[in-house]
N, C-alpha and C positions, 0 to 999 in steps of 0.2 A: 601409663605415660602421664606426666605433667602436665598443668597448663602451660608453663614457662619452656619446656622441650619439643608441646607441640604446635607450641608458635615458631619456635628459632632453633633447628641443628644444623650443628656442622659449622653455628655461623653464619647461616644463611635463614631469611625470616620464610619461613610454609605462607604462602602471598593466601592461600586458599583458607588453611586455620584463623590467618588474621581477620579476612575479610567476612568469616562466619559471627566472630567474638564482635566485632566490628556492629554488624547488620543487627546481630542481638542486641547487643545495646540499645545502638538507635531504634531499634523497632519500637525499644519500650520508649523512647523517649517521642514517637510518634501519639501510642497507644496510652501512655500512662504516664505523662508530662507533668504529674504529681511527685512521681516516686522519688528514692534518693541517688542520686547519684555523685561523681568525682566536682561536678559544678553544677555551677548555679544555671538557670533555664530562666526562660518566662519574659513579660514586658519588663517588668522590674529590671531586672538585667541589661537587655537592649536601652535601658534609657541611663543607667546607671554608664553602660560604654558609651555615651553620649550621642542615642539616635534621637532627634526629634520629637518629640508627644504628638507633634501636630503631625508629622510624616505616619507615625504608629496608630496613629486614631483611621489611617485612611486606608488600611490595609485588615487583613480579615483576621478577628478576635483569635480564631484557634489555630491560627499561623505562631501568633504570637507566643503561645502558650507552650509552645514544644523550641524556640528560638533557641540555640544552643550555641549563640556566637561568642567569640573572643576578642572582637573589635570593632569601634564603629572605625570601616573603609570607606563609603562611598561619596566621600566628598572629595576622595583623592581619583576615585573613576572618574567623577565629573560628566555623568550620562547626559546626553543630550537628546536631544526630541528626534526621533526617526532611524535612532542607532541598532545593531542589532548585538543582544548581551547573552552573555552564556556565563551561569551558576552553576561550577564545579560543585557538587556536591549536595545540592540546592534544601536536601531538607524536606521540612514542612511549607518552604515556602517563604520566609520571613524576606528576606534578600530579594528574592529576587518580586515578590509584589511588590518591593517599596522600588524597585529596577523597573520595572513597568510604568508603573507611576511616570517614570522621568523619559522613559522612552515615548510615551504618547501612542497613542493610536494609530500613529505612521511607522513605530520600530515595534521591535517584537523582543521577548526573552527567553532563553531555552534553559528550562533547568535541567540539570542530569542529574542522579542519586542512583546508588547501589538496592537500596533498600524499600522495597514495594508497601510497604505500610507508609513510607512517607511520600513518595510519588504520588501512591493512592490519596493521602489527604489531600496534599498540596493542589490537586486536579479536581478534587472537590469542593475546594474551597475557590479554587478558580471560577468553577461555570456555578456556583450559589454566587459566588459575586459581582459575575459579570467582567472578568478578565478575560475579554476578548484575545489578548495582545500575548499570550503569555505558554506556552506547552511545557511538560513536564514529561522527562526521555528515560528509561534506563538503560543502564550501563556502566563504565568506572571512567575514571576519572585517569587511567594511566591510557585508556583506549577508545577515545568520545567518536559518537556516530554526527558530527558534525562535519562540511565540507571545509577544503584546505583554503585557507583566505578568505573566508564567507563569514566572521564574528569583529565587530568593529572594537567590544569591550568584554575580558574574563572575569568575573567575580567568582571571590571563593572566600568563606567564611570556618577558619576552623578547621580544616577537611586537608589538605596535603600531610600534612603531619599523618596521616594517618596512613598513608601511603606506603608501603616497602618498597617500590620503583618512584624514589622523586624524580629522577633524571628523566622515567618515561613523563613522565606527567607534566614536565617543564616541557619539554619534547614536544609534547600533544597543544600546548599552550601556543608555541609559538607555530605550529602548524596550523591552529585552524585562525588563528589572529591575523587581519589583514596587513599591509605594509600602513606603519603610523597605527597601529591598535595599539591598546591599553588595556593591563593586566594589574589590577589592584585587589586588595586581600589582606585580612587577618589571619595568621597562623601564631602556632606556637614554635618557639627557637630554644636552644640551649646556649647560655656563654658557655660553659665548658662541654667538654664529651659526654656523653649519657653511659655508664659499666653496663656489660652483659647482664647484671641480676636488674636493671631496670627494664632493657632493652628487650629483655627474656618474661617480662611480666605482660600477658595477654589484657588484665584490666586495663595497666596505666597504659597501652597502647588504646589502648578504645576510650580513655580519659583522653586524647590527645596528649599525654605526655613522653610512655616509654617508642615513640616514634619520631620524639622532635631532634631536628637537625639542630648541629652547630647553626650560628649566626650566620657564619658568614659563608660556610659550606653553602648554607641555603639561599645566600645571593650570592654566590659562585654559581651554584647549579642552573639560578635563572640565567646569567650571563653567557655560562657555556653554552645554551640552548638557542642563543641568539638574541638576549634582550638585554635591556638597557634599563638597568636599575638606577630610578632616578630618585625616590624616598624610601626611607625605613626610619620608623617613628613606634615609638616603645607604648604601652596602654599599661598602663598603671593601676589602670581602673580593675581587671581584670585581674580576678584570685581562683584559686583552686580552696574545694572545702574540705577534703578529708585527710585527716591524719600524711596517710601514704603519698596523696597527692603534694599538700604542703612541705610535706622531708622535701621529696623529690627536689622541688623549686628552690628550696633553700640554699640544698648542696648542691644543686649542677645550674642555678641560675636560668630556671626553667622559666620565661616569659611569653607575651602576646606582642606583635608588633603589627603593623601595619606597614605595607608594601607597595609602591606603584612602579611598574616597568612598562616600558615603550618597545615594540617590534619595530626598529630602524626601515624608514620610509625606502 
């Protein structure tokens, strides 16, 4: 069997194949935040999307170094001192320590991630540095072990695209967000439709691209799930490096945006 059949028959994407191809990747990008991959990683990057120097200096060096984002969001979260914040997908950590930071010693942050090599870092990198304020969960992102109306603010960096249930995951967003929370985010989008020989390709799924939604599909889906899409602002800044990945973006208008939606008070 294929890689591209045993990610997608019938039509229908194997949620289980994807999330293996998925977990591989990122593992490496845990363990070996050197290697090559579909993008770019690292500080360099997060400052190149335009995160702070002075924000990144105060957050822990090898958070940094596995950073795999596609947009700076967090000025559109607007975290405030005592809030409590949850990182779909969290990573090595990058997001959601610099989410700490902003929450203070009175809020807390829950990261969630599929993939135990990066939970493990992130949780290590927490108590070396004295992140009191911060836990790291596993789980997915289409089924979070978080209470219903218990999360003031969702961050997610990169990480829905990668999803084959968006609809659960928008779902799960607006379940555990209180009435008046805020859900802001970098993802990848498509202006036009993505063809089955993309959609069917296990790498450019785990590149974040053979999973990105239409545009507007994908603020349809937040809306249908109860939210109120109130920006979406394009990042420019943000390329894809290889061959396959660059076609891709060419011809189906594969970009990074950034998102802020409100759960109606």
């Amino acid at each position: 069997m294929t890689t591209a059949t045993a990610i997608r028959e019938s039509g229908l994407v194997n949620q289980d194949a994807l999330r293996r191809k998925v977990q591989d990747m990122y593992r490496r990008v845990a363990k070996e935040p050197e290697g090559d991959f579909h993008f770019a990683m690292g500080r360099p990057l997060a400052e190149e999307l335009g995160y702070p120097p002075t924000d990144l200096d105060r957050i822990p060096r090898r958070a940094l170094e596995s950073f795999a984002g596609v947009g700076h969001f967090l000025p559109l979260a607007a975290i405030r001192a005592g809030e409590t914040v949850v990182d779909l997908g969290s990573g090595s950590g990058a997001d959601a320590f610099l989410a700490a930071l902003y929450t203070g010693p009175t809020g807390r942050v829950m990261g969630l991630d599929m993939t135990a090599e990066q939970r493990e870092k992130a949780a290590r990198l927490a108590r070396e540095n004295g992140f009191t304020n911060i836990t790291f969960h596993a789980g997915y992102i289409e089924e979070t072990p978080f209470d219903t109306g218990s999360v003031d603010v969702v961050i997610s960096n990169g990480v829905i695209n990668l999803s084959a249930e968006k609809d659960r995951v928008f779902a799960e967003i607006a379940r555990i967000l209180r009435p008046g929370g805020r859900l802001a985010l970098a993802d990848i989008v498509t202006e036009r439709q993505l063809p089955e020989t993309v959609k069917c390709d296990a790498t450019l799924w785990a590149a974040c691209i053979g999973g990105a939604m239409q545009q507007d599909d994908y603020s349809g889906g937040i809306t249908a799930a109860g939210l109120e899409v109130v920006t979406v602002d394009e990042n420019p800044q943000y390329r894809f490096l290889t061959d396959a990945a660059q076609g891709a973006s060419r011809a189906y208008g594969v970009k990074s945006v950034n998102l802020l939606a409100i759960k109606p008070a």
